[in-house]
Backbone as a ProteinNet text record, in pm:
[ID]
protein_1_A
[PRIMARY]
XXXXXXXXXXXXXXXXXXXXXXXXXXXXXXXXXXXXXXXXXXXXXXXXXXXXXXXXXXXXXXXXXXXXXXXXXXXXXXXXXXXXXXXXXXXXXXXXXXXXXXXXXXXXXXXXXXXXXXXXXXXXXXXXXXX
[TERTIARY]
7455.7	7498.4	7649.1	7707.8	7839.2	7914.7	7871.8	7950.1	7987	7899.9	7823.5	7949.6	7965.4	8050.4	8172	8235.6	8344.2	8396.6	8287.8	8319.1	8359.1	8285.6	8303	8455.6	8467.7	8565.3	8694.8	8689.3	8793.6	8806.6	8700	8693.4	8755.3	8742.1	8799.7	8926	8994.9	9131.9	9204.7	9108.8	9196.1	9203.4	9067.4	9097.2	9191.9	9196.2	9268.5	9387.9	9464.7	9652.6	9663.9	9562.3	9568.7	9571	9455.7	9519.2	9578.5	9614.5	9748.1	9877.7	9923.3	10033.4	10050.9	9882.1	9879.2	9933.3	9882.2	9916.7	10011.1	10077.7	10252	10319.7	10305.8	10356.8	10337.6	10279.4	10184.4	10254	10273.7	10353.7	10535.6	10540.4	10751.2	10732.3	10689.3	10674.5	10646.3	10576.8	10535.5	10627.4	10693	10796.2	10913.6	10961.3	11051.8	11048.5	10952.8	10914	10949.4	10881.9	10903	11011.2	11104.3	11247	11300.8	11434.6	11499	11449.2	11383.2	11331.8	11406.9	11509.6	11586.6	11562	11546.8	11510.7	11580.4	11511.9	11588.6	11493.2	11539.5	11492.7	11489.9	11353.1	11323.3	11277.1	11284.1	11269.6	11124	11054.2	10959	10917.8	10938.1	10910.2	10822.6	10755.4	10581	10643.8	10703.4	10707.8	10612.3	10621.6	10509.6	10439.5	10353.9	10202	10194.3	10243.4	10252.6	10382.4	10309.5	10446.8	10535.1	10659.8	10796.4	10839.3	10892.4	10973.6	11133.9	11234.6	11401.6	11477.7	11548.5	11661.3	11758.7	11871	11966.1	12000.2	12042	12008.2	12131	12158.8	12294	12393.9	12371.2	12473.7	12573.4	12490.8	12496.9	12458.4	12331.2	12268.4	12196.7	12139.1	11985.1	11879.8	11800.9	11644.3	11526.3	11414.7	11294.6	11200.3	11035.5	10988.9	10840.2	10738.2	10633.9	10580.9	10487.4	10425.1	10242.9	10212.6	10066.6	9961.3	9854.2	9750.9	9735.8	9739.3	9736.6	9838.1	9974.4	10094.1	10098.4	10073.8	10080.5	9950.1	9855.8	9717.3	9810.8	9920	9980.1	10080.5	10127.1	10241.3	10192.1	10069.5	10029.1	10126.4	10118.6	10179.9	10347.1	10410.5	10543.6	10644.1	10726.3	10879.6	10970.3	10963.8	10996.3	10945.8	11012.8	10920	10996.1	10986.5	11076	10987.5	11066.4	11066	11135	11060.8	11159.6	11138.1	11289.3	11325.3	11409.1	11327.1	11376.4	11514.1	11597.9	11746.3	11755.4	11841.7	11929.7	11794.5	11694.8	11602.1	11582.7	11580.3	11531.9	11390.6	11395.6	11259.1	11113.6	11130.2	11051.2	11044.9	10974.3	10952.3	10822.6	10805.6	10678.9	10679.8	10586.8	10594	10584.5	10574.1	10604.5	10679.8	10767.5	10913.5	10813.3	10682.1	10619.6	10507.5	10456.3	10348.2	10199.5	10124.5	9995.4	9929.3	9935.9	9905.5	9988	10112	10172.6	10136.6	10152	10058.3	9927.1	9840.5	9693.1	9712	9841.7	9819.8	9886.6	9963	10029.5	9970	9854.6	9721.3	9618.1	9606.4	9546.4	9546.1	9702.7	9776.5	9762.6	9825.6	9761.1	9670.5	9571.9	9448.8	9407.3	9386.2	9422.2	9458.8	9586.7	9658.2	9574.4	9542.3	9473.9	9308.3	9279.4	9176.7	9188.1	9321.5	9383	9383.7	9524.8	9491.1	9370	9334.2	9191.8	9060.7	9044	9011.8	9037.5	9171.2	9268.1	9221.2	9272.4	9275.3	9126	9011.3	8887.2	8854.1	8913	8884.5	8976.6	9061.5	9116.9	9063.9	9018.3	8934.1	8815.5	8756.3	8630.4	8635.8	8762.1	8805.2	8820.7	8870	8940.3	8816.3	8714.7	8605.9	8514.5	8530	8400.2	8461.8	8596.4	8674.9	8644.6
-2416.2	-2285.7	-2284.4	-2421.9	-2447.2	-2386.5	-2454.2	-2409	-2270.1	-2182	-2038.5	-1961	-2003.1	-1943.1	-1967.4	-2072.1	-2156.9	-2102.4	-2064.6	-1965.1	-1862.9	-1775.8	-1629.1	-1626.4	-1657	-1671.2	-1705.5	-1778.1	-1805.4	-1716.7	-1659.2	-1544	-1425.1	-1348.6	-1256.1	-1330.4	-1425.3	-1447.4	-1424.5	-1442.7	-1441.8	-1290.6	-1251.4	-1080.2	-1022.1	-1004.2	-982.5	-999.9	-1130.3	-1149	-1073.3	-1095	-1067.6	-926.5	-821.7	-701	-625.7	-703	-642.8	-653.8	-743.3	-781.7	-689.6	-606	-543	-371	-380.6	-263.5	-207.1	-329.7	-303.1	-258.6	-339.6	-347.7	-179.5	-96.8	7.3	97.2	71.5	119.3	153	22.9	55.1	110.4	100.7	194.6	349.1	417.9	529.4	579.8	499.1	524.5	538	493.6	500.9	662.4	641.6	780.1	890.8	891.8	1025.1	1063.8	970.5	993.7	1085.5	1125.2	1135.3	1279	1286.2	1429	1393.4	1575	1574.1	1654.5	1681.1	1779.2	1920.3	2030.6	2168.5	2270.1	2325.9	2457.8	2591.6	2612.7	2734.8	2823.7	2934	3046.3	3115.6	3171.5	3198.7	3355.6	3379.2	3504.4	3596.2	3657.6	3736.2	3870.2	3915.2	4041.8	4083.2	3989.6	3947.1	3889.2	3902.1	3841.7	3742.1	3653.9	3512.6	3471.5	3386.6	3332.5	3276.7	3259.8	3210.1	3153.7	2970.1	2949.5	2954.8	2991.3	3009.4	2925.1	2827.8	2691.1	2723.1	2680.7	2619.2	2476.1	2405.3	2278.1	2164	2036.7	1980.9	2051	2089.6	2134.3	2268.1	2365.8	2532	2594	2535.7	2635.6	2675	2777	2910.3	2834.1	2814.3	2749.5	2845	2836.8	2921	2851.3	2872.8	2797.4	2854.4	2904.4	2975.8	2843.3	2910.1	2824.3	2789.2	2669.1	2658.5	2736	2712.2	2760.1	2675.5	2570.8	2423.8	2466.1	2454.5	2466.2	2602	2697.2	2843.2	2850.2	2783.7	2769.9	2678.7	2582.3	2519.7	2550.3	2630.3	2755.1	2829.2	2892.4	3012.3	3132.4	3203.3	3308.8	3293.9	3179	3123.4	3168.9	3189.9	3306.1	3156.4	3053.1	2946.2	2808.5	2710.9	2593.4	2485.7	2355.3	2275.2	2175.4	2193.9	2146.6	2025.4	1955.3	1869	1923.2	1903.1	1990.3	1805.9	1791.1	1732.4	1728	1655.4	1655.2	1609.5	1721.7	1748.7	1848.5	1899.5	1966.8	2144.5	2206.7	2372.1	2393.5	2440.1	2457.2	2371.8	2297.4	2206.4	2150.8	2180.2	2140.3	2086	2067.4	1980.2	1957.5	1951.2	1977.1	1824.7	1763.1	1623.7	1543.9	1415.8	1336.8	1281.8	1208	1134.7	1189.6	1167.4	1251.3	1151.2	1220	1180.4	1058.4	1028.9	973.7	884.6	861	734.9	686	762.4	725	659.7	692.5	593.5	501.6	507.6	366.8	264.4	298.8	219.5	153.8	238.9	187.2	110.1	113.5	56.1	-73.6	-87.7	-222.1	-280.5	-225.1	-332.3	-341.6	-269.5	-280.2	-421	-433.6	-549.8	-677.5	-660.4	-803.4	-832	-733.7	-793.2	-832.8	-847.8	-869.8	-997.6	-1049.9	-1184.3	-1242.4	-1214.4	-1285.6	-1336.2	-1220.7	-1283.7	-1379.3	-1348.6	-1446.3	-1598.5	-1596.5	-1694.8	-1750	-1697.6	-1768.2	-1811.9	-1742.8	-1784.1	-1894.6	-1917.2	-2015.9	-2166.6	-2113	-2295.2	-2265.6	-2166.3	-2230	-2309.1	-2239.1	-2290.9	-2482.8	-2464.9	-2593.3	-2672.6	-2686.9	-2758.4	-2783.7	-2669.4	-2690.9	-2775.6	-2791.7	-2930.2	-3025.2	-3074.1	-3191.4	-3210.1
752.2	798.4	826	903.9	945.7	764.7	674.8	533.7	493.1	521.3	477.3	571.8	674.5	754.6	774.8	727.7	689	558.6	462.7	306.1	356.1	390.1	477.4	523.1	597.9	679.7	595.6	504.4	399.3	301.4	245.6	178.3	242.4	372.5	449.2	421.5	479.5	452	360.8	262.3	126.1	101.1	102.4	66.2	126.7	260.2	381.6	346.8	287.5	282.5	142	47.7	-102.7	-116.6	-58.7	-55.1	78.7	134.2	194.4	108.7	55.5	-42	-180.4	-237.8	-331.7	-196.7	-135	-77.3	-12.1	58.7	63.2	-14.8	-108	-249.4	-285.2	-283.5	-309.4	-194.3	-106.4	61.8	-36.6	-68.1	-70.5	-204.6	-304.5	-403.2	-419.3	-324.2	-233.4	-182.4	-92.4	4.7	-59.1	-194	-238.5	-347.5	-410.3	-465.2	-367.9	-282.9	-174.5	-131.1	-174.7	-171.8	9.7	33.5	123.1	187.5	318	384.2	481.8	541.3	634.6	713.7	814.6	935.5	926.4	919.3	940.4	1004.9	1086.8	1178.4	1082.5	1051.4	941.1	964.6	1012.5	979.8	923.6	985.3	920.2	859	760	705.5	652.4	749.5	690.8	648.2	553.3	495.5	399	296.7	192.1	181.7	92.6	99.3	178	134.7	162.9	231.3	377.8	462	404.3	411.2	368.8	469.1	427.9	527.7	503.9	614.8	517.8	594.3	505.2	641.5	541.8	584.9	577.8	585.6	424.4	452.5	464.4	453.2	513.8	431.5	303.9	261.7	319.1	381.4	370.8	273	172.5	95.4	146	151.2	190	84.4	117	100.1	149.2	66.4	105.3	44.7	86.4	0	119.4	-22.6	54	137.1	215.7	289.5	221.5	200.6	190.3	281.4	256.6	350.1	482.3	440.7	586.1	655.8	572.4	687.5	790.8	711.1	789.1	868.5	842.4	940.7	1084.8	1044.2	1180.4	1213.1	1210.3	1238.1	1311.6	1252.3	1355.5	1301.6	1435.6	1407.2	1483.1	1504.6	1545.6	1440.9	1491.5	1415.1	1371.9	1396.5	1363.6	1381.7	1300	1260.2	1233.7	1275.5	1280.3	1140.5	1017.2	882.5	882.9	750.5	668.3	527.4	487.5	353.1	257.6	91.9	10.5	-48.7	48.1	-3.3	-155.7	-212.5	-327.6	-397.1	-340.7	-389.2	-357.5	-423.3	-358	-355.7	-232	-268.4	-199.4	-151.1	-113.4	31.6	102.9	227.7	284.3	400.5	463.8	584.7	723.3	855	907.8	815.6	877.1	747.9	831.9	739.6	637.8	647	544.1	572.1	372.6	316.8	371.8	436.7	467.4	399.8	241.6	168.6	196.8	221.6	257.3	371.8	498.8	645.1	601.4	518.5	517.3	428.6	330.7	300.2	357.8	473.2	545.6	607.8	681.9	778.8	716.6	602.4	529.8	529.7	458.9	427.2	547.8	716.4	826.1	867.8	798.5	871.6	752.9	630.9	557.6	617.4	657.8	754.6	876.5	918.2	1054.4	1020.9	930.2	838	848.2	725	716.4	860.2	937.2	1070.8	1105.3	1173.4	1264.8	1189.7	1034.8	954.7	970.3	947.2	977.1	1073.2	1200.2	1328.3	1351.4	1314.2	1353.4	1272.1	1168.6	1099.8	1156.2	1172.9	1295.2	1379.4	1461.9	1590.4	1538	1469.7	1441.8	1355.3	1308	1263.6	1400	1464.6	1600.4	1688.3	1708.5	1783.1	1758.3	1623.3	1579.3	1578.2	1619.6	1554.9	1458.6
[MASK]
+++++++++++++++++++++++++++++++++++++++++++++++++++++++++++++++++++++++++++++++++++++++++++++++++++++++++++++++++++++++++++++++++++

């Protein structure tokens, strides 16, 4: 039985460092794509159909850019909204700096490592305890 659990335990390790390393990996690749989001105070515009948000961005260009159904569901009915807008981009904004899809694979990837670790570590205790 001592073996069976000694495999186990080495197996979690390995999975554990092995895809965390594919998923980092997967993290700065993500993170690099998503490129540069900068903070701007926008404006919110219900004339037409559909909400509009309007900033001004580092440059002093005028920016607009309708609002989704999610975002204007978390807006509410607020006359303004504290955005991040895609530098060197028109057009494009989002209510938080990083895209959701990068947040879970971030959590992912440590939830992975701490996989590895505690694998790890249970496996020298369990080494040390039997001499």
């Amino acid at each position: 039985m001592d073996h069976a659990i000694d495999a186990m335990i080495e197996i979690f390790t390995w999975v554990g460092f092995g895809a965390f390393l594919v998923l980092a990996t997967a993290v700065v690749i993500a993170w690099a794509a998503d490129g540069t989001w900068l903070p701007a105070d926008a404006i919110i515009d219900r004339d037409g159909e559909q909400p509009v948000a309007r900033w001004f961005d580092a440059d002093g260009d005028a920016n607009s850019a309708p609002l989704s159904a999610a975002d204007a569901a978390v807006i509410g009915d607020a006359a303004a909204a504290s955005i991040w807008y895609r530098h060197g981009w028109q057009g494009r904004m989002r209510l938080q700096r990083r895209a959701a899809g990068l947040r879970a694979l971030t959590w992912s990837a440590a939830g992975m490592l701490a996989l590895g670790v505690v694998s790890l570590v249970a496996g020298w205790v369990l080494y040390f305890a039997r001499g």
